[in-house]
C-alpha positions as a Markdown table, in Angstrom:
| # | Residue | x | y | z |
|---|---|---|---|---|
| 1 | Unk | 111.4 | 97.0 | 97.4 |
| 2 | Unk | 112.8 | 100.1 | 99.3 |
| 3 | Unk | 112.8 | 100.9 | 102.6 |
| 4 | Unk | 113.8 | 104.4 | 104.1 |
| 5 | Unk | 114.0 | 103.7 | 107.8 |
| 6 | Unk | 116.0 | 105.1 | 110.5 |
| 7 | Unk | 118.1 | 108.8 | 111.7 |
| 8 | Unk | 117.3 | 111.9 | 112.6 |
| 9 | Unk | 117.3 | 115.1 | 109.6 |
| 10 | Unk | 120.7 | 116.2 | 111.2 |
| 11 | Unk | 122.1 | 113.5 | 111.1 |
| 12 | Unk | 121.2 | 112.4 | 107.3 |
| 13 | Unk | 122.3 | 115.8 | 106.0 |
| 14 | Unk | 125.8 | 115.3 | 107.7 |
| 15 | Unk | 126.6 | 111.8 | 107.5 |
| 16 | Unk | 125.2 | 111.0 | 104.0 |
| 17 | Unk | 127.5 | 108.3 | 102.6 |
| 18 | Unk | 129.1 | 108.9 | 99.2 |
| 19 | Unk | 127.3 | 108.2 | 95.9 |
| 20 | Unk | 127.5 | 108.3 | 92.6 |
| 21 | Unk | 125.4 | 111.2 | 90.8 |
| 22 | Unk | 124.9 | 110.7 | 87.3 |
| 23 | Unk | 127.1 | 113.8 | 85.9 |
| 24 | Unk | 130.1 | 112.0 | 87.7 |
| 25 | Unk | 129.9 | 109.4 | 85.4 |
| 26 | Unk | 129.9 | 109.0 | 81.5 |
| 27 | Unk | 128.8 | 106.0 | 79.5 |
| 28 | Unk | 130.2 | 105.4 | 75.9 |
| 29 | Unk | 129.7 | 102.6 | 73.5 |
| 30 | Unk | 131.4 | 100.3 | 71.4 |
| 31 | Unk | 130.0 | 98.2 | 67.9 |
| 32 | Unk | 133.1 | 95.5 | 67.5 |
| 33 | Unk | 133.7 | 92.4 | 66.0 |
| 34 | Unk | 134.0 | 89.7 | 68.2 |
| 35 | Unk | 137.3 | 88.4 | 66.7 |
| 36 | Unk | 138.6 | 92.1 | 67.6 |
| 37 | Unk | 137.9 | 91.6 | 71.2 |
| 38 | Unk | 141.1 | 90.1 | 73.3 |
| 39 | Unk | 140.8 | 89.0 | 77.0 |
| 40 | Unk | 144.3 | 89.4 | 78.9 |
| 41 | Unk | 144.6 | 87.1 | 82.6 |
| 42 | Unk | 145.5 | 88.3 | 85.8 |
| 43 | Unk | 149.0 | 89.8 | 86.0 |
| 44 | Unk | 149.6 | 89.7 | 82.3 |
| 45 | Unk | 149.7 | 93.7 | 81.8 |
| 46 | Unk | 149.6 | 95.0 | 77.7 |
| 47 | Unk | 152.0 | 97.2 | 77.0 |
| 48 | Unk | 150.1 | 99.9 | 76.2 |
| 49 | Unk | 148.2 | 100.0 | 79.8 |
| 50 | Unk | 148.5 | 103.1 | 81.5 |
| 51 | Unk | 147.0 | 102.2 | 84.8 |
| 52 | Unk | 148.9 | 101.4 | 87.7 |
| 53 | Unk | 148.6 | 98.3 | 89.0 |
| 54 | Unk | 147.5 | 99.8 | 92.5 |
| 55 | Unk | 144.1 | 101.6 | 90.1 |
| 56 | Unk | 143.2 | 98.7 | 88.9 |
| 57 | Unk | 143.0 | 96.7 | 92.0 |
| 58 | Unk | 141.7 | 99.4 | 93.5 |
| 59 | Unk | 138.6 | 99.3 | 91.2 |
| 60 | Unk | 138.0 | 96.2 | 91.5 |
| 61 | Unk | 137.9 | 95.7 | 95.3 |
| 62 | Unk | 134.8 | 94.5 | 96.4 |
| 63 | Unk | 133.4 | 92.8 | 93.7 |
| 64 | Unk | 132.5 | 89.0 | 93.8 |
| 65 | Unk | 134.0 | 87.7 | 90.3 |
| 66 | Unk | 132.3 | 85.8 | 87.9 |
| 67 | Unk | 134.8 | 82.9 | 89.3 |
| 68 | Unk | 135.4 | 81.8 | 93.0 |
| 69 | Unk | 139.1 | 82.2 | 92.6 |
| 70 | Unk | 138.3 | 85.7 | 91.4 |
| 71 | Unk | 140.2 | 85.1 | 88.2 |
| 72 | Unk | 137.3 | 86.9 | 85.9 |
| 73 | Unk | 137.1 | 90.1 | 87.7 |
| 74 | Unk | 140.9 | 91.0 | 87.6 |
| 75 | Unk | 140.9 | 90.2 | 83.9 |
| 76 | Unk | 141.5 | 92.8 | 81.3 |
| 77 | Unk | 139.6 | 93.4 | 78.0 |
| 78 | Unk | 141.3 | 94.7 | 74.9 |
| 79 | Unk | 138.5 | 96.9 | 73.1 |
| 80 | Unk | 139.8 | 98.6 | 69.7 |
| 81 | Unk | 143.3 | 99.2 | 70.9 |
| 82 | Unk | 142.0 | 100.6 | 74.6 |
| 83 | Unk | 142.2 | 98.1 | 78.1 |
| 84 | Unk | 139.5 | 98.1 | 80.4 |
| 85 | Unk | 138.6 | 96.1 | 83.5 |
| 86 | Unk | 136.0 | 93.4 | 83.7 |
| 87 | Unk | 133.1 | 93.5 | 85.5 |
| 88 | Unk | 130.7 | 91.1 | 86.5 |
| 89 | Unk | 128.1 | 92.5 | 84.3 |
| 90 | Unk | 130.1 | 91.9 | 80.9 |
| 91 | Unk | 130.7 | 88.3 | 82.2 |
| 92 | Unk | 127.3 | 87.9 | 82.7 |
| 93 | Unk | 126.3 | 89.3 | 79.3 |
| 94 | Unk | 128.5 | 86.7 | 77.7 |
| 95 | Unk | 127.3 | 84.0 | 79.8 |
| 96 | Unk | 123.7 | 84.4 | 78.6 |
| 97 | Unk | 124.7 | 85.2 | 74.7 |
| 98 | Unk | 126.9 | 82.2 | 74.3 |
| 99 | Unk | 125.1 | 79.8 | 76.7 |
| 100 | Unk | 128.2 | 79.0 | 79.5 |
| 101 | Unk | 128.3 | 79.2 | 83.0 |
| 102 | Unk | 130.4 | 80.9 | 85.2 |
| 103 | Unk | 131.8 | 77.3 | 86.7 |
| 104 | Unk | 133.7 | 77.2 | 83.6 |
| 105 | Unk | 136.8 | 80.0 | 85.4 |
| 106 | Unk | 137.3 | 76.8 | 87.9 |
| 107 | Unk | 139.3 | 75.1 | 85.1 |
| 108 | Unk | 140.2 | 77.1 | 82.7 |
| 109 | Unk | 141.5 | 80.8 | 82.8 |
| 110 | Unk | 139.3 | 84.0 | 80.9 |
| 111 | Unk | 141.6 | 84.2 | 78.2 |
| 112 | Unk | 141.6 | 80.5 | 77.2 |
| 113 | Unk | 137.6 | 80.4 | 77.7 |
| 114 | Unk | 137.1 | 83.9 | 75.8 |
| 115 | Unk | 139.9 | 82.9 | 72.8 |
| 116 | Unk | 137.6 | 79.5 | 72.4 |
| 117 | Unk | 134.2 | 81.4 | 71.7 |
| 118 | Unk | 136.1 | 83.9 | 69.3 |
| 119 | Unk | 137.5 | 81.0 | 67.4 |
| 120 | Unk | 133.9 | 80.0 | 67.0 |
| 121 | Unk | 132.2 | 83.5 | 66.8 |
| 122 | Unk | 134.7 | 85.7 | 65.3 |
| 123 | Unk | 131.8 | 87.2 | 62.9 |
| 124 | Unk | 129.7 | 88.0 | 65.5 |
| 125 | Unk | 129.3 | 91.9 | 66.2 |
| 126 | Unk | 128.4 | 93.3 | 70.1 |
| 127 | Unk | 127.7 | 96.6 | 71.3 |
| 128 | Unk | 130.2 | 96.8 | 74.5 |
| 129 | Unk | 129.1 | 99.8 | 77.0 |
| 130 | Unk | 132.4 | 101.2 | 78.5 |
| 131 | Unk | 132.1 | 103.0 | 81.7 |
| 132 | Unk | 134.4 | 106.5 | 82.8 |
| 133 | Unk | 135.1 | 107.9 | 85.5 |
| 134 | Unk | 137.3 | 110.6 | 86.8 |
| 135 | Unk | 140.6 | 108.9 | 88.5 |
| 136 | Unk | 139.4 | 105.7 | 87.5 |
| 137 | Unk | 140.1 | 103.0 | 84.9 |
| 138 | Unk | 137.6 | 102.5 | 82.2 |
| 139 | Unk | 135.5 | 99.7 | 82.5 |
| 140 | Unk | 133.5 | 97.4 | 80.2 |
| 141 | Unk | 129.9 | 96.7 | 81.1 |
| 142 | Unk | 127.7 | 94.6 | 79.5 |
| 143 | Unk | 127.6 | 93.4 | 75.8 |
| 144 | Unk | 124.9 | 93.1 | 73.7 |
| 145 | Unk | 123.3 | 93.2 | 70.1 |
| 146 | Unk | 124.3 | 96.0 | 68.4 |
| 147 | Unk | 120.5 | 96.6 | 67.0 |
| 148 | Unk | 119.4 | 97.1 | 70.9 |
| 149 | Unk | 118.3 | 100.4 | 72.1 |
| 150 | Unk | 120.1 | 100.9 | 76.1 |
| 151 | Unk | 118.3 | 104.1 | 78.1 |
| 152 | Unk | 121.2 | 106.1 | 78.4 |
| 153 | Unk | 121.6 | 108.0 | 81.8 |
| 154 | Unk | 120.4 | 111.4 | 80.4 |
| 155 | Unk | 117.0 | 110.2 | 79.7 |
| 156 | Unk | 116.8 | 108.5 | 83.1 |
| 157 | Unk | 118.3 | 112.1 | 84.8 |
| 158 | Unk | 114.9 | 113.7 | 82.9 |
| 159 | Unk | 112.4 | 110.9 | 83.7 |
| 160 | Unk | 113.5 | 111.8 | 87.3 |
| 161 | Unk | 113.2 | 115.4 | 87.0 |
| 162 | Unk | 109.9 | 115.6 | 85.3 |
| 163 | Unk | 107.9 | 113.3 | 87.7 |
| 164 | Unk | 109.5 | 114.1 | 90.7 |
| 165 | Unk | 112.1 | 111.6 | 91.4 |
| 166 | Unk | 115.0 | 111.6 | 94.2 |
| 167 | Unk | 118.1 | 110.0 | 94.7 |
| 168 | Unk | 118.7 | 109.0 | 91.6 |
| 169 | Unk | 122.5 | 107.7 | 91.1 |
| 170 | Unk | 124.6 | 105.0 | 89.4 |
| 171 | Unk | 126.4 | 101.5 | 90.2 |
| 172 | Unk | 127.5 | 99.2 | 88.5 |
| 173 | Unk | 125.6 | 99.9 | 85.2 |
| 174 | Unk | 122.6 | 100.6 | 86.7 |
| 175 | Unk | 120.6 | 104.0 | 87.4 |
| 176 | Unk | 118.3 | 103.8 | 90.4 |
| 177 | Unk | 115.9 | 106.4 | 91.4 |
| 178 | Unk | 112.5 | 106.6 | 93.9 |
| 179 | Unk | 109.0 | 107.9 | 92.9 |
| 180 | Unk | 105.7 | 108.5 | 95.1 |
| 181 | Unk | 103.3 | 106.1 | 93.5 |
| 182 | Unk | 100.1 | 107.5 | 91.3 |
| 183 | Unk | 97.7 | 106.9 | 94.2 |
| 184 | Unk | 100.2 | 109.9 | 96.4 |
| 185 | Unk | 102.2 | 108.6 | 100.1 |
| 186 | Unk | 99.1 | 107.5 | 101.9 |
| 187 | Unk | 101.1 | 107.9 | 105.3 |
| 188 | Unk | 99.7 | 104.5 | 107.2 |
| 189 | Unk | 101.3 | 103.1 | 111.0 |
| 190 | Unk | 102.8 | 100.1 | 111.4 |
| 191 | Unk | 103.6 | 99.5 | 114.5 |
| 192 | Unk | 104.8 | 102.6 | 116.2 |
| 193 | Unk | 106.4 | 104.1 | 113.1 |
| 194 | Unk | 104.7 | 105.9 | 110.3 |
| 195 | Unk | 105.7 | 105.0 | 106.3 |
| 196 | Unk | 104.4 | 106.4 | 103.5 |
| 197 | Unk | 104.2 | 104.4 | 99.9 |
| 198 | Unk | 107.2 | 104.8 | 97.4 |
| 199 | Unk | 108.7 | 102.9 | 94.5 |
| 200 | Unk | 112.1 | 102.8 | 93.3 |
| 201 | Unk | 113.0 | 102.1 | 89.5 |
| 202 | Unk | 116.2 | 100.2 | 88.7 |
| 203 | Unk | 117.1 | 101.2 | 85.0 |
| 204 | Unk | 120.4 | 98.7 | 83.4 |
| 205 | Unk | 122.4 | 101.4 | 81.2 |
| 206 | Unk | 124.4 | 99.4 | 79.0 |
| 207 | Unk | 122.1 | 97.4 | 77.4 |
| 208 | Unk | 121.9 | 94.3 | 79.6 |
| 209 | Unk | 118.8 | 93.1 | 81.5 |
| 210 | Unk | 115.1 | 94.4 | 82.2 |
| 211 | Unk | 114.1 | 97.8 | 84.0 |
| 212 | Unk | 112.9 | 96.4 | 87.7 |
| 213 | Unk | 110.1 | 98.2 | 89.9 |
| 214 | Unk | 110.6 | 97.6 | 93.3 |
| 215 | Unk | 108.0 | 98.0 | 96.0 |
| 216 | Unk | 109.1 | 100.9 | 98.6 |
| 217 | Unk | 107.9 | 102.1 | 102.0 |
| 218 | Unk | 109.6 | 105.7 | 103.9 |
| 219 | Unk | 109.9 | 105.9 | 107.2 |
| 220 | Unk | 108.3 | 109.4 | 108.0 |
| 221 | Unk | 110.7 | 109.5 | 111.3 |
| 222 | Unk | 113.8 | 109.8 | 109.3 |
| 223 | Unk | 115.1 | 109.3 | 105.4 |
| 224 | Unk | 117.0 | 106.7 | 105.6 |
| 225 | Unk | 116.8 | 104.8 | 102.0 |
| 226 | Unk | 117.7 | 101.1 | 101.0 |
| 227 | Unk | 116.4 | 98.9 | 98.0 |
| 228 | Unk | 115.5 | 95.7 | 99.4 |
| 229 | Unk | 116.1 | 93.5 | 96.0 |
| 230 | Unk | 114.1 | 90.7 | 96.0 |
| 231 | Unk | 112.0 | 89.1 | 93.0 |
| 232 | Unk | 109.1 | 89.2 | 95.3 |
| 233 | Unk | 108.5 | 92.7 | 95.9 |
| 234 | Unk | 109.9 | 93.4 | 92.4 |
| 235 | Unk | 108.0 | 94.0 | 88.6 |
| 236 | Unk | 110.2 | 93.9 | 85.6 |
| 237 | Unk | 108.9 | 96.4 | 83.3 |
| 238 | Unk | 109.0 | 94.4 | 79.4 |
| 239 | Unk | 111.1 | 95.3 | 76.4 |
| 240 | Unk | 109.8 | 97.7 | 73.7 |
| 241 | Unk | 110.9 | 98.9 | 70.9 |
| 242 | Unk | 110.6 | 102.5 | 72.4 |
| 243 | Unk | 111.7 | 101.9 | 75.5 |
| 244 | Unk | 112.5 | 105.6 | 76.8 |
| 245 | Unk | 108.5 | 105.8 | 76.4 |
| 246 | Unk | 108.1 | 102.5 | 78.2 |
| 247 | Unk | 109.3 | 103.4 | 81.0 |
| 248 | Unk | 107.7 | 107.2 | 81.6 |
| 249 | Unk | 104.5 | 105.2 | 81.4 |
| 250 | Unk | 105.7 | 103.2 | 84.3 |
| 251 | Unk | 106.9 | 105.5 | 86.5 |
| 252 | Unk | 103.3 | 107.8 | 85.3 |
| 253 | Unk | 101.1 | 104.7 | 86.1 |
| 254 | Unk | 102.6 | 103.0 | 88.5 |
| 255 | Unk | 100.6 | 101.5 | 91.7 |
| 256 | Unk | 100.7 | 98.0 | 93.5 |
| 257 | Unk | 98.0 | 97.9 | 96.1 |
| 258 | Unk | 98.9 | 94.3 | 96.5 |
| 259 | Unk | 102.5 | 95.0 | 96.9 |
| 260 | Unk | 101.9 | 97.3 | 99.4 |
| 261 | Unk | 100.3 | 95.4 | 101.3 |
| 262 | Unk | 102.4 | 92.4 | 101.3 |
| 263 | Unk | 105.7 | 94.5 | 102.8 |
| 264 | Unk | 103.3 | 96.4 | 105.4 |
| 265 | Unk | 102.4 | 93.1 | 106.4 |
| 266 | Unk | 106.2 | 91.7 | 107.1 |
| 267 | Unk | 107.2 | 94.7 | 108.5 |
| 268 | Unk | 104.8 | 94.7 | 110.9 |
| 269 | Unk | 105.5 | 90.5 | 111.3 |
| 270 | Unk | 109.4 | 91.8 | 111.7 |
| 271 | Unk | 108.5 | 94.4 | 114.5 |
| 272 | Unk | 107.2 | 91.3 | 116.7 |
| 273 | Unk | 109.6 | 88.7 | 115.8 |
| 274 | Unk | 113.1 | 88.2 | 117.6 |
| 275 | Unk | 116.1 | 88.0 | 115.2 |
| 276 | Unk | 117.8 | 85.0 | 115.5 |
| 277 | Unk | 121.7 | 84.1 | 115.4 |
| 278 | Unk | 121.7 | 82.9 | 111.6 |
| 279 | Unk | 119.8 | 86.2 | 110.6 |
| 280 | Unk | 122.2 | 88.8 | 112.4 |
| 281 | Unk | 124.9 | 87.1 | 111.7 |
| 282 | Unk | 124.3 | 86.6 | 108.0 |
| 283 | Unk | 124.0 | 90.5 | 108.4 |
| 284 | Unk | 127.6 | 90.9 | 110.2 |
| 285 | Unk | 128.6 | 88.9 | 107.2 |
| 286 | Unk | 127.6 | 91.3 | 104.6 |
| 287 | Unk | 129.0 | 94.1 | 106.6 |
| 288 | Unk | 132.3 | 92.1 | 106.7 |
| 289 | Unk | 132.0 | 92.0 | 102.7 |
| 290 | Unk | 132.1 | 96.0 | 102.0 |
| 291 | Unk | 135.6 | 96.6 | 100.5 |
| 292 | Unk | 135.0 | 100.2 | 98.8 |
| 293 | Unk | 133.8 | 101.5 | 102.3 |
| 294 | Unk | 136.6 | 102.9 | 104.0 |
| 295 | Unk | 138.0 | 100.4 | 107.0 |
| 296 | Unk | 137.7 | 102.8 | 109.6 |
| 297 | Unk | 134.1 | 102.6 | 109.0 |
| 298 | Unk | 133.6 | 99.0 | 108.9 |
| 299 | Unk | 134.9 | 98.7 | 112.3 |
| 300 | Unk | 133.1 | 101.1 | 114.0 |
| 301 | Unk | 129.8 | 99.4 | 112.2 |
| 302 | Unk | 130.5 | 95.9 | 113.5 |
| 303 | Unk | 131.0 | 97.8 | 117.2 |
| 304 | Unk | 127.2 | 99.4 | 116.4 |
| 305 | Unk | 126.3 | 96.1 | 115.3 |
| 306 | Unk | 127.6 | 93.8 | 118.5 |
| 307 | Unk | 126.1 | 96.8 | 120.9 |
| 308 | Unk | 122.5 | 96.3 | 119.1 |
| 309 | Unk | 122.6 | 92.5 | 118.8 |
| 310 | Unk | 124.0 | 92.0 | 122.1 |
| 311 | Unk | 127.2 | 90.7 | 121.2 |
| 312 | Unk | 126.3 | 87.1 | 120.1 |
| 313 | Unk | 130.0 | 85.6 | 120.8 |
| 314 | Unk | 130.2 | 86.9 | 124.2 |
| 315 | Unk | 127.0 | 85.9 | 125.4 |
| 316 | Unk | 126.8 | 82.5 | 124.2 |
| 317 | Unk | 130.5 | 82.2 | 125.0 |
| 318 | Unk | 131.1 | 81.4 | 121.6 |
| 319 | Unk | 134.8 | 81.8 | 119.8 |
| 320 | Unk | 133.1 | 82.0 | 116.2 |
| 321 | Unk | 129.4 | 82.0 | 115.2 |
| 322 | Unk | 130.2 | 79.8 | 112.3 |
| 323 | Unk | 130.9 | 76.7 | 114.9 |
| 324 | Unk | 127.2 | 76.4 | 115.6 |
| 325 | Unk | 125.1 | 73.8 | 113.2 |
| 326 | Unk | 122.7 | 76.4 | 111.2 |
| 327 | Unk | 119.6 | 74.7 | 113.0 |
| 328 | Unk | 120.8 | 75.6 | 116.3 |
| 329 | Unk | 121.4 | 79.4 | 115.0 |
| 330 | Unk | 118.1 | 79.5 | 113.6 |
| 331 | Unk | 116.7 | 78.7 | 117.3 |
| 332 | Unk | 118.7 | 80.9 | 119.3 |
| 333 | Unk | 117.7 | 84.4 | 119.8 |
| 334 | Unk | 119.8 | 87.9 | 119.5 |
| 335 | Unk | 118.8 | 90.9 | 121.8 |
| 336 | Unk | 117.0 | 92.3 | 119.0 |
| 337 | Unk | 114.4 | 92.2 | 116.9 |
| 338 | Unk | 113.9 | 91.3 | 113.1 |
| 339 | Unk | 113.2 | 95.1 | 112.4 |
| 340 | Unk | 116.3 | 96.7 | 114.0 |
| 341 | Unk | 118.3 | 94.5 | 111.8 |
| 342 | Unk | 116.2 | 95.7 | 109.2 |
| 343 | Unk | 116.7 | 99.6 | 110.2 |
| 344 | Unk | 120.4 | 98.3 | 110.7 |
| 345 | Unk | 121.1 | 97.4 | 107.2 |
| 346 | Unk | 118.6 | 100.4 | 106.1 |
| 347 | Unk | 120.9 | 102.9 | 108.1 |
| 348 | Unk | 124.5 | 101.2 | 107.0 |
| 349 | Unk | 123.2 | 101.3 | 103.2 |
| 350 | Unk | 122.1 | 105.3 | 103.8 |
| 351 | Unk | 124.8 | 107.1 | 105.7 |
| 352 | Unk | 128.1 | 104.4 | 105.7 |
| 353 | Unk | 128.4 | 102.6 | 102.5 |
| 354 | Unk | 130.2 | 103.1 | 99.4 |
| 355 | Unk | 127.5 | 103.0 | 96.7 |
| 356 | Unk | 129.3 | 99.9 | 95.1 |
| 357 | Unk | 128.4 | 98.3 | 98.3 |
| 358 | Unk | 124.7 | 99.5 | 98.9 |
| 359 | Unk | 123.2 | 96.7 | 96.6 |
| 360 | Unk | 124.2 | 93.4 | 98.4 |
| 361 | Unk | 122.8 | 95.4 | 101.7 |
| 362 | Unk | 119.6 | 95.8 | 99.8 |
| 363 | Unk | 119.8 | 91.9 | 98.8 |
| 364 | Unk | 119.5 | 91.3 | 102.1 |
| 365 | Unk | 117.4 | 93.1 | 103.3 |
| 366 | Unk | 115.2 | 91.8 | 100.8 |
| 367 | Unk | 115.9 | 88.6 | 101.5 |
| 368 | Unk | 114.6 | 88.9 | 104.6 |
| 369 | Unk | 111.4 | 90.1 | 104.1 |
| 370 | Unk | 110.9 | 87.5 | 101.6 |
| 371 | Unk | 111.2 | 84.5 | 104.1 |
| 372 | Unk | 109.4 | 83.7 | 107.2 |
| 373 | Unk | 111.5 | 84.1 | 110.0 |
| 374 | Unk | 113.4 | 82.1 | 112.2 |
| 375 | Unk | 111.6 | 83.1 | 115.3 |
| 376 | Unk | 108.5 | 84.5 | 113.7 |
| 377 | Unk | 105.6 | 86.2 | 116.3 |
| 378 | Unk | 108.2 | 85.6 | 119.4 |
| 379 | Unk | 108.4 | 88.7 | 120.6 |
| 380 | Unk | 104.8 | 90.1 | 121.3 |
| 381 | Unk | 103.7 | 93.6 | 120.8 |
| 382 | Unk | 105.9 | 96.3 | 118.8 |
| 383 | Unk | 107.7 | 98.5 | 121.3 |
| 384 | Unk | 108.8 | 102.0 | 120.9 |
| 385 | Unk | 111.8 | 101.8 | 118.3 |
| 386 | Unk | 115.0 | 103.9 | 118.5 |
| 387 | Unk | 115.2 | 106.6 | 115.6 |
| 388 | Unk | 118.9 | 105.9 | 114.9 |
| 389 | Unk | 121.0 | 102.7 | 115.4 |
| 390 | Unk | 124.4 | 103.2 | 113.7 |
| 391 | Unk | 124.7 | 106.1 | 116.5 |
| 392 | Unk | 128.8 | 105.9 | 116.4 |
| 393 | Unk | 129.7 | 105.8 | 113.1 |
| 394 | Unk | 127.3 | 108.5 | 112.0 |
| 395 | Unk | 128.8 | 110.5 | 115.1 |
| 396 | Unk | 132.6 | 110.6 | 113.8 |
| 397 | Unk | 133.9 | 112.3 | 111.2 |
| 398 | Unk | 134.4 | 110.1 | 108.2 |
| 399 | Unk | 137.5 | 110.4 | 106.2 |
């Protein structure tokens, strides 16, 4: 589901975080054995590794590995003679084609695990999509058969053009991109605050996963954009054997009157609900967790975030949230409601955040929606609600 809440137009032109567009970006792939492929641990560098070791950590900041311990992510993966880093995405591909968890990095390191299946599956053949770009190392996304056909991002750059799409860009292997629905906006009020109906279409470029619809509102005020990712609000679109086709029939007949519905609904159920502890703090959490967005920026979020939550520590007299038993922070009220965390996260995800960290925002602000909340019809009726929240991060200049 996406949301587009929050700002004011000079604002959004100025403070716009970083993304990436789909020209910046280029997508090759490989068909190789196997017993060809080679998986080197943490720290053990090939020889013929150009990268620095301050690029590739660099690179993969941020990113929750495939292991607690992290070992997965800072692994390296010999593909025909060339070193790439690992993402979560080619872990998870391999997970699902050879049927093992990713519990298995707890005991045993990627290179002993990945040696074992190649011992076993050294005939096997998989189409590996390897990821460039500019001042970056290249990385390997997802692999899969080598009889698959992956959209590439030039046909989802033209499905956007040609029925009006916006913000299309890419993460992680995946293009994203919002449409107006085949029944048009149909501007509607919840609340004091107008939305009009959009969805946004999650396309996975290497080869791995479904296409995902996800049901999306926009905030007429501002345009403010975050995907709320939730399996609720979301429609996986099926495989075909012509999937570029598949998909412009989608996006062409695409309409959920249901759907809509259903998130007009907890919006309007998060206008007249206080947040609790345990929901704005699981938000402060995420906000802690964005390492590509530059520090500087982080800071001055989490001083946004106490001055709209009323700065929980303080005024519980608290020395860490985390001390309190879950049930008590589900009780305990913020100085907020549900929907400013929403407009919050919707806000951070717009005009602060790296685009490698945009998705777990969107997670949870789906995640929210999805659930009842803790303190669900407490507040009464909706008041008047303030365009723009992040108000001194999107004032200073960000470097």
């Amino acid at each position: 589901m996406t949301t587009n809440m929050g700002g004011m137009a000079d604002a959004h032109a100025a403070a716009d975080a970083p993304r990436t567009t789909l020209d910046a970006v280029r997508i090759d792939e490989r068909i190789v054995r196997l017993g060809a492929l080679r998986v080197f641990n943490d720290g053990e560098r090939p020889g013929q590794t150009h990268w620095p070791d301050e690029a590739l950590s660099t690179a993969a900041a941020g990113r929750r590995g495939a292991a607690r311990d992290g070992r997965a992510q800072r692994a390296l993966v010999d593909i025909d003679g060339e070193h790439c880093r690992v993402t979560d995405r080619f872990w998870k591909s391999i997970f699902t084609r050879y049927r093992f968890g990713a519990s298995t990095f707890r005991y045993f390191h990627p290179q002993e695990v990945f040696a074992r299946i190649r011992d076993v599956s050294r005939s096997d053949t998989l189409r590996v999509a390897i990821e460039r770009r500019a001042g970056r190392p290249p990385t390997a996304l997802a692999a899969s058969r080598p009889d698959g056909r992956a959209v590439t991002i030039d046909e989802v750059a033209e499905i956007a053009r040609t029925h009006g799409g916006s913000g299309a860009c890419y993460a992680d292997g995946m293009v994203s991109c919002t449409f107006t629905p085949r029944s048009g906006e149909q501007a509607l009020a919840i609340g004091h605050d107008d939305f009009a109906n959009r969805f946004t279409l999650d396309v996975p470029i290497d080869g791995f996963g479904l296409p995902r619809i996800h049901v999306a509102l926009l905030r007429l005020v501002c345009e403010n954009g975050a995907v709320a990712m939730h399996r609720v609000f979301a429609s996986d679109i099926p495989a075909s054997r012509n999937p570029l086709h598949t998909l412009r029939r989608a996006v062409e007949c695409f309409d959920h009157g249901d759907g809509f519905a259903a998130i007009r609904e907890r919006f309007a159920a998060a206008q007249t609900s206080w947040a609790s502890v345990r929901e704005a703090h699981s938000l402060y959490r995420a906000i802690c967790k964005m390492k590509t967005t530059a520090g500087a920026a982080r800071t001055r979020l989490l001083e946004d975030f106490d001055r709209v939550t009323g700065r929980i520590q303080e005024f519980y007299g608290l020395t860490n949230v985390d001390t309190l038993p879950v049930r008590r922070q589900r009780l305990l009220p913020v100085k907020c409601r549900v929907y400013d965390l929403l407009n919050f996260a919707s806000e951070v995800a717009t005009h602060v955040a790296a685009q490698d960290d945009v998705r777990p925002l969107q997670s949870w602000i789906g995640t929210r929606l999805a659930d009842e909340f803790d303190l669900e019809g407490t507040a009464g009726q909706a008041p008047e609600f303030a365009d723009l929240l992040v108000r001194e991060t999107l004032e200073r200049p960000r470097g």
